[in-house]
C-alpha positions in Angstrom: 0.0 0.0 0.0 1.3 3.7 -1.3 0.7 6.6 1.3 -1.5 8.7 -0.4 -2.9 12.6 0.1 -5.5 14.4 -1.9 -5.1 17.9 -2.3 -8.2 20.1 -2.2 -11.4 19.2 0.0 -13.6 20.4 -2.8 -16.2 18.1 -4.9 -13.8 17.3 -7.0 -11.8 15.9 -4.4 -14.3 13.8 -3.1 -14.6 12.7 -6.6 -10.9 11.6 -6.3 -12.1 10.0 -3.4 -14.0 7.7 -5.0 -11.8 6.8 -7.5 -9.3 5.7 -5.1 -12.1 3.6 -3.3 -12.9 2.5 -6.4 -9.0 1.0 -7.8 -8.9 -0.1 -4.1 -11.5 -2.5 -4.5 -9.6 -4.1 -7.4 -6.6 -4.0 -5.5 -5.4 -2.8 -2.3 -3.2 0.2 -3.6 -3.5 3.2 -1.9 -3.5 4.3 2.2 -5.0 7.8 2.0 -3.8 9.8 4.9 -5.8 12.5 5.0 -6.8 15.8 2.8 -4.5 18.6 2.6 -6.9 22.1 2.5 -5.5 25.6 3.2 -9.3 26.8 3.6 -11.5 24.2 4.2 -15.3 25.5 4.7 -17.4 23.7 7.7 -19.4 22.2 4.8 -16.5 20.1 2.9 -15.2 19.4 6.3 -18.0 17.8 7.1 -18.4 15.7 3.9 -15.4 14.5 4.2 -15.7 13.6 7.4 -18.4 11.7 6.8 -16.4 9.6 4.3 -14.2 8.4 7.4 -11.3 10.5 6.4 -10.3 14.2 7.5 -8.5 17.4 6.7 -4.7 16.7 7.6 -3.7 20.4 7.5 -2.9 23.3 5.2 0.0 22.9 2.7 2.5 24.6 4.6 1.9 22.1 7.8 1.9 18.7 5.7 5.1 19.8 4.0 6.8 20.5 7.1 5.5 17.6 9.3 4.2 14.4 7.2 7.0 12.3 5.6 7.0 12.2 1.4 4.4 10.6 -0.1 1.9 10.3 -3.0 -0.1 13.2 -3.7 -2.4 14.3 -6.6 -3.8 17.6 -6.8 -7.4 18.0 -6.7 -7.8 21.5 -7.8 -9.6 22.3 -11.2 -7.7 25.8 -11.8 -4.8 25.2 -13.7 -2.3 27.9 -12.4 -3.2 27.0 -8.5 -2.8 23.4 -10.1 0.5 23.9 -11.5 1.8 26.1 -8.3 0.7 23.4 -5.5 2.0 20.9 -7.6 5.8 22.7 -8.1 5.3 23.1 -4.2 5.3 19.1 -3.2 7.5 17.3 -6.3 10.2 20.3 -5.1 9.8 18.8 -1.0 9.9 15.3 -2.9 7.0 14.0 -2.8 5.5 11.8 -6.0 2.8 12.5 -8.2 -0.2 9.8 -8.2 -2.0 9.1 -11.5 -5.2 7.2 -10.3 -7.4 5.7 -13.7 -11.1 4.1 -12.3 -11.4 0.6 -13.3 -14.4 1.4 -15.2 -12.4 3.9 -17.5 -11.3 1.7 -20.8 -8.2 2.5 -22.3 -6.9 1.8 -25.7 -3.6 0.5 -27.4 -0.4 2.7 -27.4 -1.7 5.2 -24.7 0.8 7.4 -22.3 -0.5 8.7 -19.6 1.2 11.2 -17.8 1.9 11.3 -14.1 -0.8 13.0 -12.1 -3.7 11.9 -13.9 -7.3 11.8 -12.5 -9.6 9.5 -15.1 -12.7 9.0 -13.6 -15.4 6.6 -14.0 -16.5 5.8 -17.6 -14.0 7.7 -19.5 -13.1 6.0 -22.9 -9.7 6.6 -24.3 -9.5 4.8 -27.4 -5.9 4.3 -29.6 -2.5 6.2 -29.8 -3.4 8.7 -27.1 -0.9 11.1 -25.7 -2.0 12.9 -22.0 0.4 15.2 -20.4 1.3 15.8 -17.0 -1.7 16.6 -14.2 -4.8 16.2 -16.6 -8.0 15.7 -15.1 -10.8 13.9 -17.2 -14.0 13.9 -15.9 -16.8 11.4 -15.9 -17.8 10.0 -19.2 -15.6 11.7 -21.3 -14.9 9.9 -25.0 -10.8 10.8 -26.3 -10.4 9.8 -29.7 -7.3 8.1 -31.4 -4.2 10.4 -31.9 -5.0 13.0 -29.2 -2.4 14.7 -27.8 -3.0 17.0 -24.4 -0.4 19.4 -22.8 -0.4 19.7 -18.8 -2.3 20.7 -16.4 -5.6 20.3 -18.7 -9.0 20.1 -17.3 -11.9 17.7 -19.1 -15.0 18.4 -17.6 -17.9 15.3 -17.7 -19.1 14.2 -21.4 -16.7 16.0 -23.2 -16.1 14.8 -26.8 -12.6 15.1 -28.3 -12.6 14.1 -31.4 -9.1 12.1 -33.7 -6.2 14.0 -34.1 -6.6 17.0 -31.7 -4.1 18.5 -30.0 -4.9 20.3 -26.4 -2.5 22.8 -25.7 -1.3 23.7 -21.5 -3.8 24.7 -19.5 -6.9 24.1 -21.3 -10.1 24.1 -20.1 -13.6 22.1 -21.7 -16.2 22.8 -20.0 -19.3 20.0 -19.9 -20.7 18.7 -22.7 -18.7 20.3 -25.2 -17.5 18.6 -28.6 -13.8 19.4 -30.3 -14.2 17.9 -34.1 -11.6 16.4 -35.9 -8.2 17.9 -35.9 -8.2 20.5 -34.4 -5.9 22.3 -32.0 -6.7 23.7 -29.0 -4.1 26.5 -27.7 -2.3 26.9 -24.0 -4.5 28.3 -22.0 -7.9 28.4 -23.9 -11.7 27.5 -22.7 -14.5 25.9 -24.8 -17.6 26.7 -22.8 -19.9 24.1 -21.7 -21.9 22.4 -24.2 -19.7 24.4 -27.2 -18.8 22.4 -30.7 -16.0 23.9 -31.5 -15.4 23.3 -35.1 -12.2 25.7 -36.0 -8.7 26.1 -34.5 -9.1 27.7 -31.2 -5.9 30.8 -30.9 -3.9 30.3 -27.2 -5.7 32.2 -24.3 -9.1 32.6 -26.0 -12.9 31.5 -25.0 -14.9 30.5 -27.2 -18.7 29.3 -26.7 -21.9 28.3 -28.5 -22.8 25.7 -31.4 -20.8 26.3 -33.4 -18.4 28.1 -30.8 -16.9 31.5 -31.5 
């Protein structure tokens, strides 16, 4: 068994949660210690309390007081993603990627370290993910995808063959990205968009078709 602590206290977190129940009912893999929460409100503290588990401290106190261990960073922002991250790998501790055994993935897939793929996400062939990507419930990846870091899939997103995600990209719900198409650092397709043209680095686009 791998110590283990998830980083945020959020809903998304106690998504995570369930996804390491959920691989540890396959196989006993992971010991979570504990949420790590700068600003826990009463309410998440009390859901995730009520999951048996608890709020091991801020940032600054697990660094300092709990040995190195596996972390993954629950936090759907990418630049507060990408800073807490920097923050544990520099005090040594490991990055966790945690895949639900209901996911299906394909031949000739890398997955980076970091990873959340929750339940009933379908990755099919010759998939690239970068590092810290979060895919969300029921999202469909075609074949030849590439994603950058730090990327964010919200539930039932679409990607279609041979896009590339740049950094730091956001898709909100429901959205579809047709076929070969690139996605630039930093950009946001609104929830239920079909985006259905190149979309420039640090841009938002919405709507059906999205502009």
């Amino acid at each position: 068994m791998n110590d283990l602590v998830i980083i945020g206290c959020g809903g998304f977190g106690r998504e995570v949660h369930d996804v390491v129940d959920a691989v540890n009912s396959q196989e006993p893999t992971w010991r979570l210690l504990g949420y790590v929460d700068d600003a826990p409100s009463e309410k998440n503290s009390a859901l995730v309390a009520k999951r048996a588990s608890g709020i091991i401290g801020s940032a600054d106190r697990v660094l300092q007081d709990v040995a190195p261990a596996h972390y993954v960073v629950a936090i759907g922002r990418a630049d507060v993603r990408r800073s807490v991250d920097k923050r544990f790998r520099d005090a040594g501790w490991k990055p966790a990627s945690l895949i639900h055994p209901t996911a299906s993935i394909g031949a000739d897939v890398v997955i980076g370290d970091g990873a959340v793929i929750c339940a009933g996400v379908r990755v099919t062939t010759n998939v690239r993910l970068g590092y810290s990507n979060h895919i969300n419930l029921n999202t469909t990846i075609g074949h030849d995808v590439v994603t950058g870091d730090f990327v964010s899939i919200n539930p039932l997103v679409a990607v279609s063959g041979d896009v590339v995600v740049g950094d730091d990209v956001l898709l909100g719900t429901h959205c579809s990205i047709l076929q070969g198409l690139s996605i630039g650092q930093g950009a946001t397709a609104g929830a239920g968009s079909c985006v259905v043209r190149d979309v420039p680095a640090e841009t938002v686009v919405k709507g059906v078709p999205a502009r």
